[in-house]
VEXMIZA-484631 format. One line per field, with one value per residue (C-alpha): residue number from 0; residue in one letter; x negated, y negated, z. Coordinates in Angstrom, 1 decimal. Layout:
BEGIN
k	c(NUM/...)
r	c(A/...)
X	c(X/...)
Y	c(Y/...)
Z	c(Z/...)
END
This chain:
BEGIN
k	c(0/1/2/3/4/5/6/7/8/9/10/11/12/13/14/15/16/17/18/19/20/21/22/23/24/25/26/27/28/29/30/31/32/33/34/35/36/37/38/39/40/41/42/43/44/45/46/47/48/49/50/51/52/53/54/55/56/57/58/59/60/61/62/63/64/65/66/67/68/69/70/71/72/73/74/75/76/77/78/79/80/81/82/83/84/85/86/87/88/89/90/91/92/93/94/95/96/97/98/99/100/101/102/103/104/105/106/107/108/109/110/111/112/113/114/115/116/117/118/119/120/121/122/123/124/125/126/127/128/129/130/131/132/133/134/135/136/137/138/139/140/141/142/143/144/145/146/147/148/149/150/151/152/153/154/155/156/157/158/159/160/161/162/163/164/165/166/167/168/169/170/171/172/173/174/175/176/177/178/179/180/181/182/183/184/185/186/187/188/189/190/191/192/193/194/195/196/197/198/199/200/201/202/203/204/205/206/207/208/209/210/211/212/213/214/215/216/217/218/219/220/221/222/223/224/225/226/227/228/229/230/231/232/233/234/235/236/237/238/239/240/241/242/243/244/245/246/247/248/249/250/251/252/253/254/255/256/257/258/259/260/261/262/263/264/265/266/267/268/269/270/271/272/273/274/275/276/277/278/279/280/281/282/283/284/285/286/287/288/289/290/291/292/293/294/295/296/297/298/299/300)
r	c(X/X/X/X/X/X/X/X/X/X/X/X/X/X/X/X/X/X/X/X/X/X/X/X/X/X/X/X/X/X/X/X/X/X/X/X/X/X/X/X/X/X/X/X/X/X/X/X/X/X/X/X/X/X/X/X/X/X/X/X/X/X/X/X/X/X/X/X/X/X/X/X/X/X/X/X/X/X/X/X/X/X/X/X/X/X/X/X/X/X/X/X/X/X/X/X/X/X/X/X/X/X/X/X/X/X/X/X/X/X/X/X/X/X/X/X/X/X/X/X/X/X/X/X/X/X/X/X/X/X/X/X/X/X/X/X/X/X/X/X/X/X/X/X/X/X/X/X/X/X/X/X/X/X/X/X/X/X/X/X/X/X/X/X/X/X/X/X/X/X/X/X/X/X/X/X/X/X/X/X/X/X/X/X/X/X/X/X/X/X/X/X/X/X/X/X/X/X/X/X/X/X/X/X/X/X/X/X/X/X/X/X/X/X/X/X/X/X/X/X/X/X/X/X/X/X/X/X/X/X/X/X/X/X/X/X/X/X/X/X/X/X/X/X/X/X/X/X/X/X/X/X/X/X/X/X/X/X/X/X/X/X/X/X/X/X/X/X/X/X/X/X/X/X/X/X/X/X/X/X/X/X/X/X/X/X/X/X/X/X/X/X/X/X/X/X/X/X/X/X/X)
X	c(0.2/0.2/1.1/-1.5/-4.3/-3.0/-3.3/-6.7/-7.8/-10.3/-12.0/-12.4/-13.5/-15.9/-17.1/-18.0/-20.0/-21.5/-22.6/-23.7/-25.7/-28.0/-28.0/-30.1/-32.1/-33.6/-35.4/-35.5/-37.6/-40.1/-40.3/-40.6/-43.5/-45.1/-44.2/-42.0/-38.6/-38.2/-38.0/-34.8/-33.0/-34.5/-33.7/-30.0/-29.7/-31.2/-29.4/-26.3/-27.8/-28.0/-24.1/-23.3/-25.4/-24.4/-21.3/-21.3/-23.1/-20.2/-18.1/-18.5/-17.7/-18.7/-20.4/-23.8/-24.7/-24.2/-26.5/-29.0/-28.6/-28.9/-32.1/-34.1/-32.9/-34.4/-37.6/-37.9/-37.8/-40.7/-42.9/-42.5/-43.0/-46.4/-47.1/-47.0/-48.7/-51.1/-51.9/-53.7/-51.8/-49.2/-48.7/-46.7/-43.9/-43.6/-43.6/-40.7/-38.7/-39.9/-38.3/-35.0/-33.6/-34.3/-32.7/-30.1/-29.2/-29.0/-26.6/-24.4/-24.3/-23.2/-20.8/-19.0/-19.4/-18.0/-16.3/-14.4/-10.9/-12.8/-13.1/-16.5/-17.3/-20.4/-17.4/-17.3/-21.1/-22.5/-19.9/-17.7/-14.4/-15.2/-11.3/-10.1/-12.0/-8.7/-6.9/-8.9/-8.3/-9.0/-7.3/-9.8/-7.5/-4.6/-6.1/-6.5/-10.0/-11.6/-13.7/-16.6/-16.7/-17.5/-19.7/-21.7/-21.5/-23.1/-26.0/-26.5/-27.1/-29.2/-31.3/-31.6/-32.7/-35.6/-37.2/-37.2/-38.0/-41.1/-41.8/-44.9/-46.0/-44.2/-45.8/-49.5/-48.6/-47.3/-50.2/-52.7/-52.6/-55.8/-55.7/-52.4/-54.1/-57.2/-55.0/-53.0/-50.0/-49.4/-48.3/-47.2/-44.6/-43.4/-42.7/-41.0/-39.0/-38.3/-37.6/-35.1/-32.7/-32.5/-31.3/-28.9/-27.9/-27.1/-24.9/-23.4/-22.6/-21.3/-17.8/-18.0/-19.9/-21.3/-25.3/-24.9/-24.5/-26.5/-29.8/-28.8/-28.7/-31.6/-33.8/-32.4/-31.8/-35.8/-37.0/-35.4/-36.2/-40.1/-39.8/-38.3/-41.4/-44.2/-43.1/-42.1/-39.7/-38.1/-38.2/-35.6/-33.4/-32.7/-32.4/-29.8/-28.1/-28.5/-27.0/-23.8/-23.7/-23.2/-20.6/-18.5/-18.8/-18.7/-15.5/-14.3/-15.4/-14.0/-10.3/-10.8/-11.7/-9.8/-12.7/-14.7/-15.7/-18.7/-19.6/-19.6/-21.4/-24.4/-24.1/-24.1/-27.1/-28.8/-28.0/-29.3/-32.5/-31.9/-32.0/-34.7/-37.5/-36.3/-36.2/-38.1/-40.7/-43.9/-43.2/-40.5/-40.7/-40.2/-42.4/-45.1/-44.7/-44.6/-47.9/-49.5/-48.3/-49.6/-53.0/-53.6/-53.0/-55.7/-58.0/-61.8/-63.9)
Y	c(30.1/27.4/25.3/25.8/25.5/22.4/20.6/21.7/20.2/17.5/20.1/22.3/19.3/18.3/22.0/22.8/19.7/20.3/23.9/22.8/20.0/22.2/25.6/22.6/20.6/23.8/24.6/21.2/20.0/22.2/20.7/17.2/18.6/19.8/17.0/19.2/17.6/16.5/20.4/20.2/17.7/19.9/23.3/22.1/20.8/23.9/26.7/25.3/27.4/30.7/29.6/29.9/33.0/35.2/34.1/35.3/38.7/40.1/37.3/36.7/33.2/33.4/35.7/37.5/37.9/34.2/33.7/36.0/34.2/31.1/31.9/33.6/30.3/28.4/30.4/30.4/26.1/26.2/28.6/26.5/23.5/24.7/26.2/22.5/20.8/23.9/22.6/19.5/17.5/15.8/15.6/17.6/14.8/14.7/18.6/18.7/15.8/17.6/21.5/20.8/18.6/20.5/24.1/21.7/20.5/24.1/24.8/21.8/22.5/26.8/25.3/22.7/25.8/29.0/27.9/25.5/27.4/28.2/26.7/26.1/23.0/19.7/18.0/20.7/21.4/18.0/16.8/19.0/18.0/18.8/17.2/19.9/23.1/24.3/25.0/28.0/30.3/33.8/35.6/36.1/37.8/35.7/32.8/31.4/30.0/28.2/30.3/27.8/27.5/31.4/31.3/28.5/30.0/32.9/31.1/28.8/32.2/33.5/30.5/29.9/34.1/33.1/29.9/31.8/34.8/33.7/30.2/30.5/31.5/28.9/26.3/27.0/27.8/23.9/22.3/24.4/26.9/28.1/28.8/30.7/33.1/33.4/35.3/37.4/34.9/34.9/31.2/31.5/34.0/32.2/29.2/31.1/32.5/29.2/27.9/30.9/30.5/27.0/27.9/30.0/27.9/25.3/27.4/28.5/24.7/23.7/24.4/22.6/19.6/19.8/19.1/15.4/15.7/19.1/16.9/14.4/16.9/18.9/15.5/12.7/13.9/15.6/12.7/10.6/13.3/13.0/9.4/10.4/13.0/14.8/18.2/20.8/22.2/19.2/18.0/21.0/20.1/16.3/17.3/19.9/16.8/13.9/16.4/17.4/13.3/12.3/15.0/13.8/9.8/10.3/12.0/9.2/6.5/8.0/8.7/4.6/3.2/5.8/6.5/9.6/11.9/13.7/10.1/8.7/11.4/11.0/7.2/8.2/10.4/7.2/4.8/7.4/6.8/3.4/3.5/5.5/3.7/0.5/2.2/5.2/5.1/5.9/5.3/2.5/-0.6/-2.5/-0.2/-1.2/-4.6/-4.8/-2.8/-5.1/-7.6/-6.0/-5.5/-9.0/-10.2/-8.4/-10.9/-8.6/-8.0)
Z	c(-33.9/-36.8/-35.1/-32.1/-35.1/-36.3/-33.2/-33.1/-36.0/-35.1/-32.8/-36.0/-38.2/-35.0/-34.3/-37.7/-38.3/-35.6/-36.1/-39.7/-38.1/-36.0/-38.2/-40.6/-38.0/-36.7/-40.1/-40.7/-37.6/-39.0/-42.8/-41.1/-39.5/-42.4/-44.3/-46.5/-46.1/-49.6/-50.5/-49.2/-51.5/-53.8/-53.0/-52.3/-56.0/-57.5/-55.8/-57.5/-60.7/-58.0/-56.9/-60.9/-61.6/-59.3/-60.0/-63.7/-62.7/-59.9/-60.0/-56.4/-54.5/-51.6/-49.2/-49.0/-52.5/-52.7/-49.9/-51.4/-55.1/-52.9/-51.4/-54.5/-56.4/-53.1/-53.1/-57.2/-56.5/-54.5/-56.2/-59.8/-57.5/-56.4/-60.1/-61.1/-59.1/-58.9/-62.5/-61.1/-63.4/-61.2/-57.5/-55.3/-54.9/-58.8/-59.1/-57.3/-59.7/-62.4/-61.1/-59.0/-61.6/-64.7/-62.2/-61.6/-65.1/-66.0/-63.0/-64.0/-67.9/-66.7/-64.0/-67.1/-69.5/-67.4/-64.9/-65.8/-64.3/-60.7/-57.7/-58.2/-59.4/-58.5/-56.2/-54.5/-54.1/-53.6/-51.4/-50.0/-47.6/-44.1/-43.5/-45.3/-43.2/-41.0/-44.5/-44.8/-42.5/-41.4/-38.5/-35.1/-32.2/-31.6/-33.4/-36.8/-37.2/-39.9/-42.0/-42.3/-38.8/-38.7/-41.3/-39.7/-36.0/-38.0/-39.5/-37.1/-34.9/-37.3/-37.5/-33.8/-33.3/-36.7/-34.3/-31.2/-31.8/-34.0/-32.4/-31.2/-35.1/-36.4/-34.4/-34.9/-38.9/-38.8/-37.1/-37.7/-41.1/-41.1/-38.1/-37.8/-41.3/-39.0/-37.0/-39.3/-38.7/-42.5/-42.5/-46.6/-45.7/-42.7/-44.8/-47.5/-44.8/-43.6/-47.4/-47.7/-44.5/-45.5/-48.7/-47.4/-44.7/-47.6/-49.7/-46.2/-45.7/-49.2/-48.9/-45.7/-46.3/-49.5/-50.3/-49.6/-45.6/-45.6/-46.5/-44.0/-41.1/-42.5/-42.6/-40.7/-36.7/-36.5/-37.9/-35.8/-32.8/-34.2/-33.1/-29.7/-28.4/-29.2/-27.6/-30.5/-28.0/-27.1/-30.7/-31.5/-28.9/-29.5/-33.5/-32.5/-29.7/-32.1/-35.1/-32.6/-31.5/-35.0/-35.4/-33.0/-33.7/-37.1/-37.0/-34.5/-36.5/-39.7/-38.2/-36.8/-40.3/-42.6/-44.3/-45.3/-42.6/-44.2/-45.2/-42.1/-40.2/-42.2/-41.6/-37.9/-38.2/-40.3/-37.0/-34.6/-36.8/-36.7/-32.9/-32.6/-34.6/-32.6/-29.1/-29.5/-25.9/-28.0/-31.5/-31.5/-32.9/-29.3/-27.5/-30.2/-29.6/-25.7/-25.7/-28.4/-26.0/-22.6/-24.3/-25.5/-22.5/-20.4/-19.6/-20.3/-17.6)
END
């Protein structure tokens, strides 16, 4: 049976990058929408001080309570964010340098302070070893599967479940806010929700991939999908394809090069980006140009 798992390694690796690639470009679509994206870089710094606390209170590593330390830390990021820049004093974008870092800083000092003897450590959270997932194991039937690929097949679930089930409130509460509180959508809470499944679909990630390639999948394929269409819809589906694509060339390309693989699947989601701002039908570079170069040379009436 070991053996069976260990010839199935690069379809673990592939799978679980994979799953972690669209369990983030499904919440992530939607904070490139509302120009929000930065928040998480942000809240995947900070909830390193919820990994630490929660931690030191039951002593737990992993797991739900982590998720749910994970996502009050998430939630606690944006609300001092706003409190900032709710001061008038400095912008959003400098609200949030001023929070996640100083949450962070705390989480890092805790980390170098307690838990110096535990397998929790900023390796660990920033970066992760996706080469490393079929090590850990639990038993499913007749197989051994990786844990991380569970745990991502679960939130990616979850996530998937939160956009359908409440798309239609999600939409209008991203183009249209006032709207969406007009009628009784609550368009605050949805975006807390949002806020608090990414959070716990970073911590879900870090053992995984680590924060590093979480941000690139949470940012990088819907922006590059953004440049693709201008269907919402749609916009989910090529994050969720160009997230899966960059799985399984980045793994390829790694293995080729005997380089990182977490590394090089963000570098794979950055060339899908690459391709699309060139190539994109509406929005790309070339299809810019030939239509600057249709219209000039229409000869007027």
């Amino acid at each position: 049976m070991l053996a069976a798992a260990l010839e199935n390694i690069p379809l673990m690796i592939v799978a679980t990058g994979a799953l972690v690639g669209i369990a983030a470009a499904l919440p992530g679509t939607f904070l490139v929408l509302r120009g929000s994206s930065l928040l998480s870089d942000a809240i995947s710094h900070s909830i390193v001080l919820g990994i630490v606390l929660v931690w030191m209170m039951s002593g737990a590593q992993s797991g739900p309570l982590q998720l749910i330390g994970a996502a009050v830390t998430g939630l606690a990021t944006v609300f001092l964010t706003e409190l900032v820049a709710g001061t008038g004093r400095v912008k959003n974008d400098a609200a949030i340098g001023l929070v996640f870092p100083a949450l962070f800083s705390i989480g890092v000092l805790l980390l170098n302070v307690y838990a110096r003897d535990v397998h929790i450590d900023q390796h660990t959270v920033l970066l992760g070893e996706i080469g490393f997932v079929w090590l850990d194991t639990v038993a499913l039937g007749a197989y051994e599967v990786p844990r991380s690929l569970l745990s991502m097949g679960a939130m990616c679930a979850i996530n998937l479940v939160f956009v359908v089930l409440l798309f239609k409130e999600l939409k209008l509460a991203t183009f249209d806010r006032a709207l969406a509180a007009a009628l009784g959508f609550m368009p605050g809470l949805l975006f807390y929700a949002l806020l608090a499944l990414t959070s716990a679909t970073a911590v879900a990630a870090f053992d995984a991939v680590g924060a590093v390639l979480f941000i690139a999948f949470v940012i990088v394929p819907p922006s590059a999908a953004y440049l693709l269409t201008d269907r919402l819809s749609l916009m989910l589906l090529l994050s969720a394809a160009i997230a899966t694509l960059s799985s399984i060339a980045g793994y390829v390309v790694a293995v080729l090069f005997d380089v990182s693989i977490g590394g090089m699947m963000a570098v794979m989601t950055g060339l899908f980006l690459l391709l699309a701002f060139l190539f994109g039908p509406r929005y790309g570079i070339i299809a810019q140009a030939l239509r600057r170069r249709r219209a000039a040379t229409v000869t007027p009436a």
